[in-house]
C-alpha positions as CSV (number, residue, x, y, z in Angstrom):
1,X,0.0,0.0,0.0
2,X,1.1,3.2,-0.9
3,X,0.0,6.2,1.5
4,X,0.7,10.0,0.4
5,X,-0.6,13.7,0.4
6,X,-2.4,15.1,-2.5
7,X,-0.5,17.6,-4.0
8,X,-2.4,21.0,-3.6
9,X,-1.6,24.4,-2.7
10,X,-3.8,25.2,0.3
11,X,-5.0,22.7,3.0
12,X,-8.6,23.8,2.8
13,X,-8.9,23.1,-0.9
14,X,-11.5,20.3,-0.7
15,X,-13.9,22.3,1.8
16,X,-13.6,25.3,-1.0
17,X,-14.6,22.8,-3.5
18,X,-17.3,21.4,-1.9
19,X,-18.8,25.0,-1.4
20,X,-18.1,27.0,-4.2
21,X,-16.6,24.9,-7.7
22,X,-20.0,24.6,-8.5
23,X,-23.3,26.5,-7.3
24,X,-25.4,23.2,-8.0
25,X,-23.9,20.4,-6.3
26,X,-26.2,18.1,-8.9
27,X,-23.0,18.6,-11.2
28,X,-21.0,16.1,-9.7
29,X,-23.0,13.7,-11.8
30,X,-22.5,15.6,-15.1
31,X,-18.4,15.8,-14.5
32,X,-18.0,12.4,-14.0
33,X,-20.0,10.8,-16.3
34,X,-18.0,13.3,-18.5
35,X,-14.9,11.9,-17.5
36,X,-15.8,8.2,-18.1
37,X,-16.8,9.8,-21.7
38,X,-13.5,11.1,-22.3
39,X,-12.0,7.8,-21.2
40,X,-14.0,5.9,-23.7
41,X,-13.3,7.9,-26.2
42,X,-9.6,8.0,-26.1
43,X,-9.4,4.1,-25.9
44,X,-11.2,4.6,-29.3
45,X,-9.0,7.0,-30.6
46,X,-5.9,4.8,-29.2
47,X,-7.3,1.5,-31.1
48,X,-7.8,3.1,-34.1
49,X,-4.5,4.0,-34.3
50,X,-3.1,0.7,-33.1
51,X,-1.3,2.2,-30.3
52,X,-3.8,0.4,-27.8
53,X,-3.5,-3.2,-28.4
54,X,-6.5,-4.3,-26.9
55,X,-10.3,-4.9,-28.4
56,X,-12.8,-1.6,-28.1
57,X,-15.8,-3.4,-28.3
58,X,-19.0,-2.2,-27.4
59,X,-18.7,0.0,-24.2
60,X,-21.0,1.0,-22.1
61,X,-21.0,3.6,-18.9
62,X,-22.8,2.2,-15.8
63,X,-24.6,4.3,-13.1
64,X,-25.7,2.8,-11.0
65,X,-27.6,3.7,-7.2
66,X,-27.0,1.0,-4.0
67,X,-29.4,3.1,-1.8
68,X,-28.8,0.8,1.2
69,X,-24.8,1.1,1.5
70,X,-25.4,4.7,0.7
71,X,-23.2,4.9,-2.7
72,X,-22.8,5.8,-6.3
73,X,-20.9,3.4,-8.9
74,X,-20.2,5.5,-12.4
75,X,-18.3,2.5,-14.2
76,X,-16.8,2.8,-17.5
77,X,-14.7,0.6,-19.8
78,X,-12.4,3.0,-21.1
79,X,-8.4,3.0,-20.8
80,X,-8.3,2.9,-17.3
81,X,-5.4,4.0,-15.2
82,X,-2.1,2.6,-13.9
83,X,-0.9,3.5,-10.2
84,X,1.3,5.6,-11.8
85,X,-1.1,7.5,-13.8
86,X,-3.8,8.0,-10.6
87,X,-0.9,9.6,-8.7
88,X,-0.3,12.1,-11.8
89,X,-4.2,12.9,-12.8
90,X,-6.1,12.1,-9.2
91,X,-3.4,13.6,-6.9
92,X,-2.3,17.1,-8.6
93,X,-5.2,18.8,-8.7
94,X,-6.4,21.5,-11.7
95,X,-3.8,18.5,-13.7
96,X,-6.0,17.7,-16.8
97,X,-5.4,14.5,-18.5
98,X,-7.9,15.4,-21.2
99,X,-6.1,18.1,-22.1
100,X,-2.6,16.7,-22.1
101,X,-4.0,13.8,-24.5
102,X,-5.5,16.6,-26.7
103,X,-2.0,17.8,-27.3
104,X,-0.4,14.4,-27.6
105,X,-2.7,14.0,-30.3
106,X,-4.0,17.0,-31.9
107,X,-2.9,16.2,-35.2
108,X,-4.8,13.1,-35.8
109,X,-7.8,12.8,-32.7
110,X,-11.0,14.2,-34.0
111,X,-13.1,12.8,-30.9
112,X,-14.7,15.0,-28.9
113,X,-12.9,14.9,-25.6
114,X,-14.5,16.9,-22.6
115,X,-12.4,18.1,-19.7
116,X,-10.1,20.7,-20.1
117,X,-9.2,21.8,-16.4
118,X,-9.2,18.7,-14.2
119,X,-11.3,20.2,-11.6
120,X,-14.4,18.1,-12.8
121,X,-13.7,14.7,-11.0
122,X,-13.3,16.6,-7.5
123,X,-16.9,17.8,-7.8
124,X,-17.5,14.3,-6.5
125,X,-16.7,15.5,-3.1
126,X,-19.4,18.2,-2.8
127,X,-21.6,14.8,-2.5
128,X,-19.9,12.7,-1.3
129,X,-17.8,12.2,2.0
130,X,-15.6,9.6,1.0
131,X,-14.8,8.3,-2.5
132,X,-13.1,5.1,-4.0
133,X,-11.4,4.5,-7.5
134,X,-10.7,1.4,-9.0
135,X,-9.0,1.1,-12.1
136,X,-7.2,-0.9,-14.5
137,X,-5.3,0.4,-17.7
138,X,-5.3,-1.1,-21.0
139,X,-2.0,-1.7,-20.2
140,X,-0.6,-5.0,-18.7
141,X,0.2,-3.6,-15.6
142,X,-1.6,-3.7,-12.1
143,X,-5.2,-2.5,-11.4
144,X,-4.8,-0.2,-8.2
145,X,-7.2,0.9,-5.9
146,X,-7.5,4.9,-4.5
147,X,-9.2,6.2,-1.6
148,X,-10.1,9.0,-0.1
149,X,-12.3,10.4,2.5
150,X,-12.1,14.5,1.2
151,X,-9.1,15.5,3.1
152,X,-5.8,15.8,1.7
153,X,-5.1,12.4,2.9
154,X,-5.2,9.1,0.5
155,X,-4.6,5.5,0.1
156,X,-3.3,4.1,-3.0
157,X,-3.0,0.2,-3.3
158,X,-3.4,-2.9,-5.6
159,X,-6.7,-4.0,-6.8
160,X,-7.5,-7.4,-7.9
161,X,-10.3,-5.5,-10.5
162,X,-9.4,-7.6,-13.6
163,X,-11.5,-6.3,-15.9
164,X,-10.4,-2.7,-18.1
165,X,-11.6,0.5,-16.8
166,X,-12.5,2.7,-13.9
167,X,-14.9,2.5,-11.5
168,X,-15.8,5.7,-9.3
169,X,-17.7,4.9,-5.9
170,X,-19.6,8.0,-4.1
171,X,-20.1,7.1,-0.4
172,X,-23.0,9.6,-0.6
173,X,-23.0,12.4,2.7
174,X,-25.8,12.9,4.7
175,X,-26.4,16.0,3.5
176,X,-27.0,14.9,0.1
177,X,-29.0,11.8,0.3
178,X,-31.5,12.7,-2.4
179,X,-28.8,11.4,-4.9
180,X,-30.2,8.3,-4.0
181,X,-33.3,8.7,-5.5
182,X,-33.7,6.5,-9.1
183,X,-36.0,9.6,-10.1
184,X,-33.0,12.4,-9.1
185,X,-30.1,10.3,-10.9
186,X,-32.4,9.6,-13.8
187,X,-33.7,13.0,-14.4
188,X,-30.3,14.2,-14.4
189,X,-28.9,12.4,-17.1
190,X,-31.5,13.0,-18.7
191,X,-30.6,16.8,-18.2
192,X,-27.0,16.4,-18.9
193,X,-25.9,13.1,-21.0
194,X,-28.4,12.6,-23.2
195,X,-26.9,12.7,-26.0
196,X,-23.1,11.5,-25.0
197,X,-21.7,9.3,-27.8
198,X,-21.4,6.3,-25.6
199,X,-24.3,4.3,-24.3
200,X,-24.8,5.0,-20.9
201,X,-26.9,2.2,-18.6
202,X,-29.0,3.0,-15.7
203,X,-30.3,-0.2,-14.5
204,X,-32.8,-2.5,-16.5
205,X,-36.3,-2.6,-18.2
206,X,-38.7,-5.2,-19.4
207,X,-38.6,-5.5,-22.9
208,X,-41.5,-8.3,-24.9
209,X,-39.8,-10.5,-27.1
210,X,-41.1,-12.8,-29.8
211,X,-40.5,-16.3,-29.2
212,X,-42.7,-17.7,-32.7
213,X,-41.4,-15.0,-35.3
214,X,-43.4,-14.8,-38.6
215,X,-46.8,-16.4,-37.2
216,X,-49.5,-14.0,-36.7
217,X,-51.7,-14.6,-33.6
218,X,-55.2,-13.7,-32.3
219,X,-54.7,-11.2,-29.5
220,X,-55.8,-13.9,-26.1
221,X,-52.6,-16.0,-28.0
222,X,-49.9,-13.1,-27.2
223,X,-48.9,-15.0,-23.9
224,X,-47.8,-17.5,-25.9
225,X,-45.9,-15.5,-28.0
226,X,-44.4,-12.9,-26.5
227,X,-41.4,-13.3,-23.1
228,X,-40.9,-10.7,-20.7
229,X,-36.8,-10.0,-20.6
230,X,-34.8,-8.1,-18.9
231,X,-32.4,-5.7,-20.6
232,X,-30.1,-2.9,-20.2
233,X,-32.0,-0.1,-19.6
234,X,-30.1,3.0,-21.9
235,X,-31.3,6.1,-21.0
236,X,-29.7,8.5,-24.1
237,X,-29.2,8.7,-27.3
238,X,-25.7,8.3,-28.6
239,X,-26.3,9.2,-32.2
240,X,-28.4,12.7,-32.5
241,X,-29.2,13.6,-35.6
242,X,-26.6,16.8,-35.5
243,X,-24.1,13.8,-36.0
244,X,-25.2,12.8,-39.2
245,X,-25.3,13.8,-42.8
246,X,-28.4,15.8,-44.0
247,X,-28.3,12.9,-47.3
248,X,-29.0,10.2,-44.5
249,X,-31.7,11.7,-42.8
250,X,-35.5,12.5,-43.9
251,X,-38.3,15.2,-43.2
252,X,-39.1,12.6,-40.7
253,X,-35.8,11.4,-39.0
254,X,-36.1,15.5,-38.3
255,X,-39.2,15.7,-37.1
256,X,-38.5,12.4,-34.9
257,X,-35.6,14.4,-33.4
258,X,-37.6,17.4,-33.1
259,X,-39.8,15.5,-30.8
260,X,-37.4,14.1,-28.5
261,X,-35.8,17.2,-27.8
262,X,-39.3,18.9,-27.0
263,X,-41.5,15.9,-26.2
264,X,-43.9,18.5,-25.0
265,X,-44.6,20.5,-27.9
266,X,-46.7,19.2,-29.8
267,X,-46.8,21.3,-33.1
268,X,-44.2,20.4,-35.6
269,X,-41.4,22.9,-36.3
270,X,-42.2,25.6,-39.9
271,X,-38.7,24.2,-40.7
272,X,-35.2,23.6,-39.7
273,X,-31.8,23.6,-40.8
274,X,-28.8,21.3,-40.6
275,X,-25.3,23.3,-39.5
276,X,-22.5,21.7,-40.7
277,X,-19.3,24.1,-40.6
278,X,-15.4,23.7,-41.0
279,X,-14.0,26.9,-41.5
280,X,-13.2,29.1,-39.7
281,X,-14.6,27.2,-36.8
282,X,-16.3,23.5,-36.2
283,X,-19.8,23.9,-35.6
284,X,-22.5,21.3,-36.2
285,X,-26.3,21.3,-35.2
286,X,-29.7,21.7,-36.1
287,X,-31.6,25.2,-35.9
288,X,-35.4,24.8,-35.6
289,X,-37.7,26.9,-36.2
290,X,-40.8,26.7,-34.5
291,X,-44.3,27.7,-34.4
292,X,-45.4,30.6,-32.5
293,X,-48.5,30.8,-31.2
294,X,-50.6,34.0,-30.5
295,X,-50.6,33.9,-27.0
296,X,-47.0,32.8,-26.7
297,X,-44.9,34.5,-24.1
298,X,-41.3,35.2,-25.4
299,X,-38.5,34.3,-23.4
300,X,-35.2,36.2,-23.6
301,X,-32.7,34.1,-23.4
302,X,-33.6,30.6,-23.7
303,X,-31.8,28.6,-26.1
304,X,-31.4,24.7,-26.0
């Protein structure tokens, strides 16, 4: 076991972040599932190169809610880290490894990596009175196993966590117990990650499956038919429509978007149109325009 202080530059740092990096302390959630973004995305970046000789697969981010122990698991299968590399990115604070991979690579990564400041992961703490990382690189080196209970103090020791990828546990403070609630943690990433480009799971739902395809059935037969299964229940959509080519979408794939962005309006949009810019800056979206009713109230300031 390795035992250590955090490298910061006042004492008091953690209480500071805990009361003022963010005025909603509902971030937390946003930053890390950020994080196990970024981390996903650069194992992707890394294959496709061939510098990462490992499989990508199909990754998937896990939140997940164990109300009784009073804890948060965000789980990802990205690169993971080494011992080595959790002393460098966890232990200096403000120390981004987002952007120093954006530099490495800025010739050839075209991935849309997050964090910039490395401030985002310590948000955890303005939940949370303890937290726990466990990691393993892609790599063939040692998982390793961080700890820390939100003073400058730490643990840092070997993990038998075979599997790559990090795994952040929140060991949830009184204070903020409504972070437990399925409701809370689903409506924010619903508000935040919805459209992340890797899947994100937060627990399971029935889904009916077809166990005689190609027979049609009268309607008191379905029972027969149809099995209840459970499966992985992902709660955003990794490919919007911004990410695609106008040629591959219809008037309807639009109005389809339309709809889940604004599931509560219920006229369809006069029109829209698809952004897609290069020069002199990257910019791509999709500006709708929608209907205005008489009696509408304007809003100054609301864009989404």
């Amino acid at each position: 076991m390795t035992t250590g202080k955090i490298n910061v530059s006042v004492e008091n740092i953690f209480p500071l972040i805990k009361k003022f990096l963010y005025s909603d302390h509902e971030i937390f959630l946003r930053e890390l599932v950020s994080n196990a973004t970024d981390a996903t995305l650069k194992l992707k970046h890394l294959t496709s190169i061939g510098e990462a000789k490992t499989e990508y697969g199909n990754p998937v981010i896990e939140v997940k809610i164990d109300k009784e122990g009073k804890k948060i698991h965000i789980k990802d299968q990205g690169l993971g880290m080494t011992a080595e590399e959790v002393e460098k990115y966890i232990n200096q604070v403000a120390f981004s490894g987002a952007e120093e991979f954006l530099d490495k690579y800025k010739d050839s990564s075209k991935e849309g990596i997050i964090g910039h400041f490395g401030l985002g992961f310590y948000s955890a703490f303005m939940v949370a009175e303890k937290v726990e990382i466990i990691t393993k690189s892609y790599k063939d080196e040692p998982a390793a196993h961080w700890t820390c209970d939100g003073s400058p103090e730490f643990t840092l020791e070997p993990s038998d966590k075979t599997d790559r990828g990090t795994e952040i546990i929140l060991h949830i403070a009184e204070d903020s117990l409504e972070f437990l609630e399925e409701r809370r943690i689903f409506d924010l990433l619903n508000k935040y990650n919805k459209f992340m480009p890797v899947p994100i799971k937060f627990g399971t739902r029935t889904e009916k499956i077809e166990q005689k395809k190609g027979e049609s059935v009268d309607a008191e037969d379905k029972d027969e038919v149809f099995k209840s299964v459970e499966v992985d229940n992902i709660i955003n959509n990794p490919n919007p429509a911004w990410t695609k080519q106008p040629a591959d979408l219809s008037d309807e794939d639009y109005k389809n978007f339309y709809r889940e962005l604004y599931p509560m309006q219920f006229e369809e949009p006069l029109f829209n149109i698809h952004l897609n810019v290069d020069y002199p800056f990257n910019l791509t979206g999709i500006l709708y325009f929608p209907r205005l009713g008489s009696d509408m109230q304007i809003q100054k300031d609301k864009i989404q």
